[in-house]
C-alpha positions in Angstrom: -20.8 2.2 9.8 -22.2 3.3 6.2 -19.5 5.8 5.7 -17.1 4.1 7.2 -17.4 1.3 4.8 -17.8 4.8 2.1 -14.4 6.2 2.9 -12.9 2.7 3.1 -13.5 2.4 -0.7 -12.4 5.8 -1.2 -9.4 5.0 0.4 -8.8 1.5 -1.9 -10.0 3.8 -4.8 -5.7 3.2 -1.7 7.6 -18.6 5.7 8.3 -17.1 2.5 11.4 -16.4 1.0 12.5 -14.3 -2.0 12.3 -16.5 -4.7 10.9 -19.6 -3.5 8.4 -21.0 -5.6 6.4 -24.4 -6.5 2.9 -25.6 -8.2 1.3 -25.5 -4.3 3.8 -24.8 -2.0 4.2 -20.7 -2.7 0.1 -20.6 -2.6 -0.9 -18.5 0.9 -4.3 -19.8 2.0 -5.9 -16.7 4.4 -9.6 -18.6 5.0 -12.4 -17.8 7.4 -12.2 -20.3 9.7 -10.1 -17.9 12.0 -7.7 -20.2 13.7 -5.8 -17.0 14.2 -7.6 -15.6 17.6 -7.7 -11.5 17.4 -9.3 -10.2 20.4 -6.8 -9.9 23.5 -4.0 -11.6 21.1 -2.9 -8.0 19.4 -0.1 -5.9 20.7 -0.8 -1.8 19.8 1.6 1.0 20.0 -0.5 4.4 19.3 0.9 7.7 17.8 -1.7 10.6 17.0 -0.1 12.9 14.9 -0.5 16.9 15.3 -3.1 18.9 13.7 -2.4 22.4 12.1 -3.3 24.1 8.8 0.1 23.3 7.5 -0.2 19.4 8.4 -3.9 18.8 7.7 -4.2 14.9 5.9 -7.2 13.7 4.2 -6.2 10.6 2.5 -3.2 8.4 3.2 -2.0 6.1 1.0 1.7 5.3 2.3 3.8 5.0 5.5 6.9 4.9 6.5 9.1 5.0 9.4 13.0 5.9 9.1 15.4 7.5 11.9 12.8 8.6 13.9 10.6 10.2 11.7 7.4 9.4 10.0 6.9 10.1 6.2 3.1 9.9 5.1 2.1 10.4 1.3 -1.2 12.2 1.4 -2.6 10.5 -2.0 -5.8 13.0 -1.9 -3.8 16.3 -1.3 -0.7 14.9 -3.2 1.9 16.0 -0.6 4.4 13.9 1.3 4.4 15.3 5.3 6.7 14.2 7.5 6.5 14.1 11.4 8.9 13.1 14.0 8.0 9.9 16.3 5.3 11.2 18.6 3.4 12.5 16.0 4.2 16.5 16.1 4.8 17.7 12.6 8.0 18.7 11.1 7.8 19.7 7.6 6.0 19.3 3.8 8.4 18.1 1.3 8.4 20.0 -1.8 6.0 22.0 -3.3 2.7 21.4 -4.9 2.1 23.1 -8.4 3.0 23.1 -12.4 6.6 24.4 -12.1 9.6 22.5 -13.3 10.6 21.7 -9.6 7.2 20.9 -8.1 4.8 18.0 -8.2 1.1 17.5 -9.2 0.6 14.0 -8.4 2.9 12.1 -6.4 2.4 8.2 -6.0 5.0 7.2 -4.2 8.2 8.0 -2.5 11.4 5.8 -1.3 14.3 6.6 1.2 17.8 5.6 -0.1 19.9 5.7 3.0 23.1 5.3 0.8 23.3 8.3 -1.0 21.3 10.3 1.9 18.0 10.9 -0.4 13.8 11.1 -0.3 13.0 10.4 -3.5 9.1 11.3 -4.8 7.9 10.2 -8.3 5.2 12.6 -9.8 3.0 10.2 -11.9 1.0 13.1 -12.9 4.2 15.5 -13.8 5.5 12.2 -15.7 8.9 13.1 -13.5 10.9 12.2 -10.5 12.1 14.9 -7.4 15.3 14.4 -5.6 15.7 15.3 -2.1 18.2 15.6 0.5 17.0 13.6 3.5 18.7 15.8 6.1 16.5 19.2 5.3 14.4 18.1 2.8 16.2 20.9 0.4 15.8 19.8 -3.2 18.4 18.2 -5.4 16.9 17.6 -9.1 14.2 16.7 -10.8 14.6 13.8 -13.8 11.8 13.9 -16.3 10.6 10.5 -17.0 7.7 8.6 -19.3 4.2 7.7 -18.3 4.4 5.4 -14.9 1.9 4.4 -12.5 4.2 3.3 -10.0 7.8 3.3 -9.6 10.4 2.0 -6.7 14.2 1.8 -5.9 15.9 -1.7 -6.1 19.0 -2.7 -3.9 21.4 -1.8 -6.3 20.1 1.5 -7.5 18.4 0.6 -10.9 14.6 1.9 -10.4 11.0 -0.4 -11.0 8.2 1.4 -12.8 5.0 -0.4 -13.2 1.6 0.1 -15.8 -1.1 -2.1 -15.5 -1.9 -0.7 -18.9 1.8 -2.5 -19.5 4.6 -1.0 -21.1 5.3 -1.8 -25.1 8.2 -2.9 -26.5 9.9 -2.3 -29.9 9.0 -6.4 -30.7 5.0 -5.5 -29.9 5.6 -7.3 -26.6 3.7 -5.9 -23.6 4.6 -6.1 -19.6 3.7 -4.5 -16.4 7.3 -4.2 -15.3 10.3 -1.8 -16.7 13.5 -1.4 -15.3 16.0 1.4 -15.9 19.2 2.5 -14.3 19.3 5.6 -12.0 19.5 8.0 -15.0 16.1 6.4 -16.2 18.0 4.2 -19.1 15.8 1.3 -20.2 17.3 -2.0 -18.5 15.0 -5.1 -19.1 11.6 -5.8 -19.2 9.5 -8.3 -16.8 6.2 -10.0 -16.8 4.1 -10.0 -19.7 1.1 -8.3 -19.6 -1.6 -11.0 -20.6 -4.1 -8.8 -19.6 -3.9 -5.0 -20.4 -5.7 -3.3 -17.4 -8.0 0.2 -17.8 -9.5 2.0 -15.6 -7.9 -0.1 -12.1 -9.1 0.4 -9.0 -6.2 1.6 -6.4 -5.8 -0.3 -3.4 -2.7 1.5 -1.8 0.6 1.0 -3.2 1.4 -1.7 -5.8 5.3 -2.5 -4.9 6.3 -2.9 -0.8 9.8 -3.7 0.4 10.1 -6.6 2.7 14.0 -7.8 3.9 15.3 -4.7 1.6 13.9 -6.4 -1.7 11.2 -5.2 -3.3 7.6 -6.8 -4.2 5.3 -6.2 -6.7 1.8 -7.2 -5.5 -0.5 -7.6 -8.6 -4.2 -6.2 -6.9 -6.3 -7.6 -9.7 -4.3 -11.3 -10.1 -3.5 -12.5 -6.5 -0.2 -12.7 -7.5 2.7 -11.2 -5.6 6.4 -10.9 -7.5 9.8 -11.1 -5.9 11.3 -8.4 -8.2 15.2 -7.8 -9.3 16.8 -5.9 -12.1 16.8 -9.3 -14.1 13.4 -10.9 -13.2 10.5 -11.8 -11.3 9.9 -14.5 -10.1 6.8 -15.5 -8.2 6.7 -15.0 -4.5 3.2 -16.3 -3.6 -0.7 -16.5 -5.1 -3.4 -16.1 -2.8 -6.0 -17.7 -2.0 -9.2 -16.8 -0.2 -11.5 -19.8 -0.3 -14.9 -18.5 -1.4 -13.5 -15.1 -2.2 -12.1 -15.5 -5.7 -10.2 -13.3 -8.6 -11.6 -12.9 -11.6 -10.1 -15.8 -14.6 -7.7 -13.8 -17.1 -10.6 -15.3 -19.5 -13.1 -13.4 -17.8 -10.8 -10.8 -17.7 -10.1 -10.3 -21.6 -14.0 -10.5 -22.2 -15.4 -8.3 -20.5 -13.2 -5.8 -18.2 -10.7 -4.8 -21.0 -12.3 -1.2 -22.0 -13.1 -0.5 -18.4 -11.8 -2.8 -15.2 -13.9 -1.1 -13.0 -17.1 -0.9 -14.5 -16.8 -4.1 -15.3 -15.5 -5.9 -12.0 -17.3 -3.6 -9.2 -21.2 -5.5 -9.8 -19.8 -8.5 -9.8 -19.0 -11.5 -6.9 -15.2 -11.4 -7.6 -12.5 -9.7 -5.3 -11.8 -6.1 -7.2 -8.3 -5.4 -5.6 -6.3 -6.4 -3.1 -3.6 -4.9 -1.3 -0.5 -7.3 0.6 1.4 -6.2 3.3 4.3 -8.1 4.9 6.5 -9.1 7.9 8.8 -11.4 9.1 5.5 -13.3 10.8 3.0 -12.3 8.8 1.6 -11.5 5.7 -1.9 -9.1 5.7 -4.4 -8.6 3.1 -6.9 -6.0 2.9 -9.5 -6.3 -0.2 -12.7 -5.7 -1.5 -15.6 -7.6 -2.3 -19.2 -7.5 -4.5 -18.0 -3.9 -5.1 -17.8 -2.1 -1.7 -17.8 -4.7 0.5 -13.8 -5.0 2.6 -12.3 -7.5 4.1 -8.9 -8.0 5.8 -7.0 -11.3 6.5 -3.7 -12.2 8.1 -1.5 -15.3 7.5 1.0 -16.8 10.0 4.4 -18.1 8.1 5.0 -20.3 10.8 2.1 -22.2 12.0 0.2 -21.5 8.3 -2.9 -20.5 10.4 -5.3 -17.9 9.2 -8.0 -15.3 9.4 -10.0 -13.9 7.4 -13.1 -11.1 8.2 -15.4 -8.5 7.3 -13.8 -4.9 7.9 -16.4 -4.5 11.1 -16.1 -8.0 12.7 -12.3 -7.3 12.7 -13.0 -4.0 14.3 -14.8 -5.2 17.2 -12.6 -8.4 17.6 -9.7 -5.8 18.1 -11.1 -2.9 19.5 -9.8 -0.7 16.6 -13.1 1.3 15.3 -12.3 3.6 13.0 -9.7 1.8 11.7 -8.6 2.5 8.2 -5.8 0.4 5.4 -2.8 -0.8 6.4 -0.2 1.4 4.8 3.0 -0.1 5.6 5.4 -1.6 7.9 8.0 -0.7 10.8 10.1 -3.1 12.8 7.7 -6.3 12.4 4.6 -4.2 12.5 2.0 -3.1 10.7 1.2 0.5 10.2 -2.6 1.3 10.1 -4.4 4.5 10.6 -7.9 5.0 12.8 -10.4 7.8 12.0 -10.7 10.5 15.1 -14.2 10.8 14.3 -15.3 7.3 14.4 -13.0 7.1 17.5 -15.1 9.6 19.1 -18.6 8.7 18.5 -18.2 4.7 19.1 -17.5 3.0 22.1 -13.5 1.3 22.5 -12.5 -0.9 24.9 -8.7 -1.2 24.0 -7.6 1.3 26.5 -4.8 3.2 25.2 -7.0 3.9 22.5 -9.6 6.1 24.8 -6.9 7.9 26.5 -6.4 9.8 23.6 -9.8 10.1 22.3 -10.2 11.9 25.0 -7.5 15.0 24.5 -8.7 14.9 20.2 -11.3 15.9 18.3 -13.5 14.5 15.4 -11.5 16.8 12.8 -8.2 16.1 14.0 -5.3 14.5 11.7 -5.3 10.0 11.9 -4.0 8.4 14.9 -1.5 5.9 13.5 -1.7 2.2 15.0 1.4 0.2 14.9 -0.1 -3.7 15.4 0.9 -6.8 15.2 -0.9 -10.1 15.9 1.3 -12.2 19.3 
């Protein structure tokens, strides 16, 4: 269980509406009184994905599902693999290296189904790489400034995000530009009352829910419904005894270093939202390595919140990693072969195919969702 909770950290180290807000009414309360029942109450759909030399993953960050295939960003390895809907491997997008059309250090990725295109943004090569979504061929490359985070809106303009924040010409700072799809500066969105070094990843910062985008702040709580002309707040979280650091506490002592500074301490480091049309999920740490994971129903505004092992027993899940995204009202998690193999399961699909892996294969993905 020790290196589970080891590569967990690694991995973070991975009834709402758009726009609705009010002083208590947009607050999401995920507690630990665990009115939401797990055991028995979860409905799994398995896919373990193919393991070659070509396809070998070692640690996923994002996932998404689109016509069939599966597209996984490989954070670790920096390469975006895709796989078709049973899990047997397709292709590599792009090529890893220091050439003009290839990628260091990709971040993130979107699908635009208008114009037909993969899109992967190289934070590392400071650029973005176009790609047809048909055979992956590649299209362009658009050399952009420093991001740490970027993500297509609805009506093409792009997102970037810097916790660092972005400065203006009037010595303003904020976490959010916006720029049109030739990367021309737009607006800018939500001050930056706190310049963040040194943050702790947690998985991706911005996830579409509805086709709108979301930008999920992992060291405030604080998740933003976000347009080309603003951002308004979605919801705050709250996680009873669990709390976020103040932004007082935040000026005076975490502004050289965030996580030097927040990992020895009680507060909740990061935190990283996921969301349906039922549910919203929370995975986070705690006291520095210690994860949790919580789930919220939008309809009955019932709740759960437990420690990453007491969830895994309660669902039958062990090995089970981050949730890193969403697919037709579920969640998209992936579950370690290795703990799979050397712990007992009793959720039955689950030990069928232990039995035809092995400890070194590739993640078996677990679409889940609460009944």
């Amino acid at each position: 269980m020790t290196k589970l909770i080891i590569i967990l950290f690694i991995a973070f180290s991975a009834c709402t509406k758009p726009g609705f807000q009010g002083a208590e009414n947009d607050i999401i309360h995920i507690r630990n009184n665990n009115d939401l029942i797990m055991k028995n109450n979860i409905e799994y759909k398995f896919i373990p994905l193919e393991t070659t030399e070509n396809c070998l993953l070692s640690g996923i960050r994002n996932i998404q599902i689109h016509n069939g295939k599966i597209f996984i960003l490989d954070n670790k390895l920096s390469k975006v693999m895709v796989f078709d809907i049973t899990g047997k491997f397709i292709t590599q997008i792009g090529t890893l290296g220091e050439g003009p059309d290839e990628y260091n250090q990709i971040c993130s990725f979107w699908i635009d189904q208008k114009t037909q295109t993969i899109t992967l943004a190289d934070r590392g090569g400071a650029k973005l790489l176009y790609y047809k979504l048909n055979d992956f061929s590649l299209i362009l490359t658009k050399k952009s400034d420093h991001f740490e985070e970027c993500a297509l809106l609805a009506n093409g303009n792009i997102a970037w995000v810097k916790s660092s924040g972005y400065d203006t010409d009037q010595r303003n700072t904020f976490y959010i530009k916006i720029t049109d799809s030739l990367l021309n500066e737009k607006k800018y969105l939500i001050p930056a009352d706190f310049a963040i070094e040194g943050n702790i990843s947690s998985g991706n910062i911005f996830y579409e829910f509805n086709k709108e985008l979301f930008l999920n702040l992992p060291f405030m709580g604080v998740v933003y419904h976000i347009t080309s002309e603003s951002a308004e707040r979605h919801f705050k979280l709250d996680f009873g005894a669990h709390k976020f650091a103040t932004l007082t506490w935040l000026k005076g002592n975490a502004s050289k270093n965030y996580a030097n500074a927040i990992l020895p301490t009680d507060y909740i480091s990061t935190c990283n939202i996921k969301e349906t049309d039922d549910y919203i999920s929370a995975c986070f740490l705690v006291k520095g390595m210690n994860p949790y994971i919580g789930f919220y129903n939008k309809h009955s505004r019932k709740s759960c919140k437990y420690k990453w092992d007491e969830f895994m027993k309660l669902s039958g899940l062990n090995g089970f990693g981050l949730i890193r995204g969403t697919y037709q009202n579920y969640f998209i998690a992936d579950i370690s072969p290795e703990i799979v193999k050397k712990y007992s399961i009793w959720q039955q699909d689950l030990q069928e195919i232990a039995k035809n892996i092995n400890e070194e294969d590739n993640p078996i993905l677990c679409l889940f969702k609460p009944k």
